[in-house]
C-alpha positions as CSV (number, residue, x, y, z in Angstrom):
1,X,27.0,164.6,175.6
2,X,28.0,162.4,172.4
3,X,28.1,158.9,173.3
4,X,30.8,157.0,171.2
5,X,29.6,153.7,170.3
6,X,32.8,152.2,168.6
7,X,36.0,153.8,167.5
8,X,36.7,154.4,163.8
9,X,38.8,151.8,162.5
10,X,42.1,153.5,162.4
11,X,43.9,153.5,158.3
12,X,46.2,150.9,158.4
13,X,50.0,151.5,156.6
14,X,50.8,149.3,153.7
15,X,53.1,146.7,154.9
16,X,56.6,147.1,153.3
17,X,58.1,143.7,151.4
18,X,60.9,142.5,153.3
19,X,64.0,143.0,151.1
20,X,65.2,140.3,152.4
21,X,62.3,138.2,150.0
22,X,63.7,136.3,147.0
23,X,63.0,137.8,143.6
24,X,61.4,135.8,141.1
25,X,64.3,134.7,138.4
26,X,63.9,136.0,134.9
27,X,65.8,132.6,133.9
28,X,64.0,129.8,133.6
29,X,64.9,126.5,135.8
30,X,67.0,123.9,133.7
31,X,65.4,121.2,132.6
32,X,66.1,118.5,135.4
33,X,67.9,115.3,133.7
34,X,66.0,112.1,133.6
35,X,66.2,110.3,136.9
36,X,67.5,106.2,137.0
37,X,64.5,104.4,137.1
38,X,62.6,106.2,133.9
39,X,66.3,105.2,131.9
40,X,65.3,101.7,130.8
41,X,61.4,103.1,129.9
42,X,63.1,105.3,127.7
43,X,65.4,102.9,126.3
44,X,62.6,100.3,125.3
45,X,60.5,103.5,123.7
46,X,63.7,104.2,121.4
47,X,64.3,100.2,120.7
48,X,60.5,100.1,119.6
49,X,60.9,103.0,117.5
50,X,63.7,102.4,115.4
51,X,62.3,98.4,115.0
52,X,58.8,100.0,113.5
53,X,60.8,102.2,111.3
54,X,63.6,99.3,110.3
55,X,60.2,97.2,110.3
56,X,58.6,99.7,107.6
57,X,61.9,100.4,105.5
58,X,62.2,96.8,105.2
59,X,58.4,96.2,104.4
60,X,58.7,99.0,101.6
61,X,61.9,97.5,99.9
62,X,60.1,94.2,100.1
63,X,57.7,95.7,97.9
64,X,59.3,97.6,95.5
65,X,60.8,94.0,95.1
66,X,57.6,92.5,94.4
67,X,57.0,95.5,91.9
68,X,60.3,95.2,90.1
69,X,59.6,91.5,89.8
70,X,56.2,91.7,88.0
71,X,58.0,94.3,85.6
72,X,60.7,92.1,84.9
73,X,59.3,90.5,81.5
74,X,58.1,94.0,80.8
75,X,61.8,95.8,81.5
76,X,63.1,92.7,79.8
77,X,61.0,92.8,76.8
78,X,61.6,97.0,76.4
79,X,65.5,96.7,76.3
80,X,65.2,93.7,73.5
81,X,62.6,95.7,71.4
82,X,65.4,98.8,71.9
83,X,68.5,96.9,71.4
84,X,67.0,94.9,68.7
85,X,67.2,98.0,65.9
86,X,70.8,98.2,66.7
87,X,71.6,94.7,66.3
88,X,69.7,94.3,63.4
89,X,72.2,97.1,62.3
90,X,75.2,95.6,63.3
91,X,74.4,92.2,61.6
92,X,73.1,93.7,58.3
93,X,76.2,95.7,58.1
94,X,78.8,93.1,58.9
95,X,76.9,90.8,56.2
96,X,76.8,93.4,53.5
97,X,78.6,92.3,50.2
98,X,77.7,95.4,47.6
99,X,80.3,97.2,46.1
100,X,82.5,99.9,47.4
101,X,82.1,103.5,46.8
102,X,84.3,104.8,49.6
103,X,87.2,106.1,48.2
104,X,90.3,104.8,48.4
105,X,92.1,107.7,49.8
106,X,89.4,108.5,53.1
107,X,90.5,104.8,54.1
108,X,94.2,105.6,53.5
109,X,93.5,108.4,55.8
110,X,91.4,107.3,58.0
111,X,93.6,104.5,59.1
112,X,96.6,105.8,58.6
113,X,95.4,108.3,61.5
114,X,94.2,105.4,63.4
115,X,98.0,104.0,63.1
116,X,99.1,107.2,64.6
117,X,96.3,107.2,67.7
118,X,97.2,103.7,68.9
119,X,101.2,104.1,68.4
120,X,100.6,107.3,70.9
121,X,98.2,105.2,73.8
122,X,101.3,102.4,73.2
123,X,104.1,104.9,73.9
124,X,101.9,107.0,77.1
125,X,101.1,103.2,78.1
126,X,104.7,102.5,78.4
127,X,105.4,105.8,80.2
128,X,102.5,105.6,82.9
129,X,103.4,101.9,83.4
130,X,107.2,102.9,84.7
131,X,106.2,106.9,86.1
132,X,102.7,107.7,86.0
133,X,101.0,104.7,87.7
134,X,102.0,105.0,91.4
135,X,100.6,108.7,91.1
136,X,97.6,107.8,89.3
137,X,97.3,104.3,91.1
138,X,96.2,106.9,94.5
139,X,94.3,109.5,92.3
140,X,91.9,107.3,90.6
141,X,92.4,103.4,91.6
142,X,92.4,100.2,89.1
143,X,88.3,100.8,88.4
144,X,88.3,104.2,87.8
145,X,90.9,103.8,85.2
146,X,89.2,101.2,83.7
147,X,85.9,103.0,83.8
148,X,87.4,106.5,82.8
149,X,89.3,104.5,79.6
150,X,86.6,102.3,78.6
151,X,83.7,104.5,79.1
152,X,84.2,108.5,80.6
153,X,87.0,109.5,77.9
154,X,85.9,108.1,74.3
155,X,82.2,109.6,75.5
156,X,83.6,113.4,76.6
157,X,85.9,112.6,72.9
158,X,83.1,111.6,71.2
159,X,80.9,114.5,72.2
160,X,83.7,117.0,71.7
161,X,84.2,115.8,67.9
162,X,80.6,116.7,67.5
163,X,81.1,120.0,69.2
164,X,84.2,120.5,66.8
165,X,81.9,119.7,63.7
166,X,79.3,122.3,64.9
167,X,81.9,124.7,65.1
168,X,83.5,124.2,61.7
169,X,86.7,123.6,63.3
170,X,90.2,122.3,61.1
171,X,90.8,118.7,60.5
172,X,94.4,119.7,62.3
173,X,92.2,120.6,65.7
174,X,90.0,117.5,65.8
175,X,93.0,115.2,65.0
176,X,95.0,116.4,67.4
177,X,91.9,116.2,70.1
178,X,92.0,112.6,69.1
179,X,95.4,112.5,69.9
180,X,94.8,114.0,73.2
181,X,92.4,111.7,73.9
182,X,95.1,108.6,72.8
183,X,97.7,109.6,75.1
184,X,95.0,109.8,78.2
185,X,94.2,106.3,77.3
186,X,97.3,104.9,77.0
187,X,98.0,106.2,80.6
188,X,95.1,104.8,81.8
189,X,95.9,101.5,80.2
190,X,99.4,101.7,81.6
191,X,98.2,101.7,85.0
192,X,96.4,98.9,84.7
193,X,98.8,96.9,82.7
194,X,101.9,97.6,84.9
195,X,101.5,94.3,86.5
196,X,100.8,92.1,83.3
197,X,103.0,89.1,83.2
198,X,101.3,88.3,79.2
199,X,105.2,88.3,77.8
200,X,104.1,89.6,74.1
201,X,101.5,91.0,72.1
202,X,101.2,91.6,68.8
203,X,101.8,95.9,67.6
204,X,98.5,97.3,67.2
205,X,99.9,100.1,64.7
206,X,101.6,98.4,62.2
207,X,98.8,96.6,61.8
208,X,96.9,99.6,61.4
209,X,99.6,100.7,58.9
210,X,100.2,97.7,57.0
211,X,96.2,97.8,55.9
212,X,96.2,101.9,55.1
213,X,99.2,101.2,52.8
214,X,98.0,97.7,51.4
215,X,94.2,99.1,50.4
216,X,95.1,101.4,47.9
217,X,97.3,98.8,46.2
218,X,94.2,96.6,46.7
219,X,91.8,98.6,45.4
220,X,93.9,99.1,42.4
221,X,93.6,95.7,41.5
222,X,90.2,94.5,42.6
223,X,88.5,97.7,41.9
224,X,85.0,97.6,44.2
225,X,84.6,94.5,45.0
226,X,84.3,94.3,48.6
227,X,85.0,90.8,50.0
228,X,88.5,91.3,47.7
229,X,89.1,94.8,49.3
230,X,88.6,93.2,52.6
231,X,91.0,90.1,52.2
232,X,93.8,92.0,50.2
233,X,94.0,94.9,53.2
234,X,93.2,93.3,56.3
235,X,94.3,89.7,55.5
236,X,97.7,91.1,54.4
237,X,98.2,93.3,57.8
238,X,96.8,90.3,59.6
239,X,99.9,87.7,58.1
240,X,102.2,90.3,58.2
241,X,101.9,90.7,61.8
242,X,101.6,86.9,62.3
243,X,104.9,86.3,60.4
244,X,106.6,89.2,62.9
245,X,105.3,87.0,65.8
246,X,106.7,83.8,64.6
247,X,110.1,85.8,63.4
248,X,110.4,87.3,66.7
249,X,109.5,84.7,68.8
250,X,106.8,85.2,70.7
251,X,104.1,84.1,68.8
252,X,101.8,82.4,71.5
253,X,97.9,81.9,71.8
254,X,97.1,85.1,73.2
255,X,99.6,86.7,70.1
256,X,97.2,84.6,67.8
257,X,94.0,85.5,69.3
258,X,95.0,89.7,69.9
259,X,96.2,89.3,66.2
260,X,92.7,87.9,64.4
261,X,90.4,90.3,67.2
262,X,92.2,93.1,65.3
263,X,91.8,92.1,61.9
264,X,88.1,91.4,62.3
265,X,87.5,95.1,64.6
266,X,89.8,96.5,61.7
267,X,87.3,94.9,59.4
268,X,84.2,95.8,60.8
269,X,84.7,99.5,61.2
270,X,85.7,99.4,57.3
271,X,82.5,97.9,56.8
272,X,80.6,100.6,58.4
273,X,83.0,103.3,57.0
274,X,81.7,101.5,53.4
275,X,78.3,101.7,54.9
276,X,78.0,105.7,56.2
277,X,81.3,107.0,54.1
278,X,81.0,107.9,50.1
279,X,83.0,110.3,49.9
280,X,86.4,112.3,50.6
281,X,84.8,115.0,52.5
282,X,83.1,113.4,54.6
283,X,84.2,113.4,58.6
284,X,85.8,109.8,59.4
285,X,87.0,110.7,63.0
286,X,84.5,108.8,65.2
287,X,85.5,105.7,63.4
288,X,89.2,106.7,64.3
289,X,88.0,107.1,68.1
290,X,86.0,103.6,67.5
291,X,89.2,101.7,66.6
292,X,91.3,103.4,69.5
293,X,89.0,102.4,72.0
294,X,88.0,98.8,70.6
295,X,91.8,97.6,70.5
296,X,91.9,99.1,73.8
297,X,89.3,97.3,75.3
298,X,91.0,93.8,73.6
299,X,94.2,94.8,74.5
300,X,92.7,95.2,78.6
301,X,90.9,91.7,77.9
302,X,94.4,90.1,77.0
303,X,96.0,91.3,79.6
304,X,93.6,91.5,82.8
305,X,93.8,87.8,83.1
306,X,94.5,86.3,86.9
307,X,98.2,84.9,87.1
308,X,98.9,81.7,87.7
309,X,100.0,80.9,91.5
310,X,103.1,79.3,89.4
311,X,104.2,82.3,87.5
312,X,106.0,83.7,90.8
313,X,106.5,80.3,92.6
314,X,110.3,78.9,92.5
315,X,108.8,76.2,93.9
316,X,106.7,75.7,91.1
317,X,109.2,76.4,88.8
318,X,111.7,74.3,89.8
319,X,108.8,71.3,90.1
């Protein structure tokens, strides 16, 4: 008889998962937000980091400082040893007493051209002065215009006269860029002048005139000689337009002074025209762009003067 010592364990079933268990979420748990008490920790970390980097940008200006400084003499010395060429120019031209060999008729035209350029800024002035300069007042502002006429335009003219040479264009089309280029600067200068109390200036263009029609009766009768040329064109243009001062009455100091800066800018672009210009071929149009802009910039100089408290006080007037 089989004796059964111990029972065979019986197989036990699998136990099923309750479905009642929570699933694991595919989404992972937000980050929690920081609690009170590790606020001011995190506030002093971020203080201390943007001191060390205020710290650093300050300790790296501080020695590009010292840098600059010890290459002061050196920057200062550079730009004298680069300007120095050009002055050198400047004064050797102004001083030069040789004969003439431009001829008469490219000053007659050059000028005469120049007349022209400045009598076209006058008028646009003028027009932007009473029209254009509340418009242009918001566009660009009292620096821009005096950046844009002093500095942007006559460089873009400049450059497109040389791009006109390069591309054989007509006198006719490079005259009348010039002309373009007048009337933007006398709207520029119109903006800034609208509130000019200076009462008179002396015109600009005639005086430009009077010298392109006195030279060739000049150089008629002194032939070459330069310092004659000089004081028989300019000096005539230069009484002329004093003697239209004093006739219309408002010859003042700043009549006087606009008067003799034009005769002496008049005079030294003729001397570099004698200098550059031998004959009637040659291209004479950045010297026609030079005089635009340089009785420009005198005419601004005149004007952009601060007004006396006085000149809108009726107290002060009637005191």
């Amino acid at each position: 008889m089989a004796v059964i010592d111990a029972q065979a364990p019986q197989p036990t079933q699998p136990s099923q998962q309750s479905t009642d268990a929570p699933q694991p979420s595919l989404i992972a748990a937000p980050t929690q937000a920081l609690s009170q008490s590790d606020l001011p920790v995190t506030v002093t970390s971020l203080a201390h980091k943007y001191r060390a980097e205020f710290e650093q940008t300050l300790d790296g200006l501080r020695q590009r400082a010292l840098k600059l400084q010890e290459q002061a003499p050196e920057l200062i010395s550079q730009t004298q040893a680069n300007i120095e060429p050009y002055k050198k120019d400047f004064v050797d031209t102004v001083q030069a007493l040789g004969e003439v060999v431009t001829p008469p008729l490219t000053i007659l035209q050059t000028l005469s051209w120049s007349a022209v350029l400045v009598l076209a800024s006058t008028i646009a002035s003028y027009a932007s002065a009473y029209v254009f300069a509340p418009i242009l007042s918001l566009a660009i502002g009292g620096f821009g215009a005096l950046g844009l006429a002093l500095a942007a335009v006559p460089m873009y003219t400049a450059w497109t006269i040389q791009e006109d040479l390069a591309a054989k264009a007509t006198d006719m089309v490079i005259r009348f860029h010039l002309l373009a280029a007048a009337l933007v600067e006398g709207l520029l200068v119109g903006l800034l002048l609208q509130n000019s109390y200076l009462s008179g200036a002396p015109l600009a263009d005639v005086l430009l005139a009077i010298t392109a029609v006195a030279y060739p009766f000049a150089a008629d009768k002194v032939g070459h000689n330069r310092q004659m040329l000089l004081g028989a064109s300019v000096g005539t243009s230069v009484g002329v337009t004093l003697l239209l001062g004093l006739l219309s009455g408002y010859f003042t100091l700043p009549y006087l002074v606009l008067t003799l800066l034009y005769g002496a800018i008049t005079a030294v672009t003729l001397q570099y025209i004698y200098k550059n210009v031998t004959s009637t071929s040659a291209p004479t149009y950045t010297y026609q762009l030079a005089l635009l802009v340089a009785f420009t910039a005198a005419n601004l100089g005149a004007h952009l003067q601060p007004v006396p408290k006085c000149a809108t006080s009726e107290l002060c007037l009637s005191t």
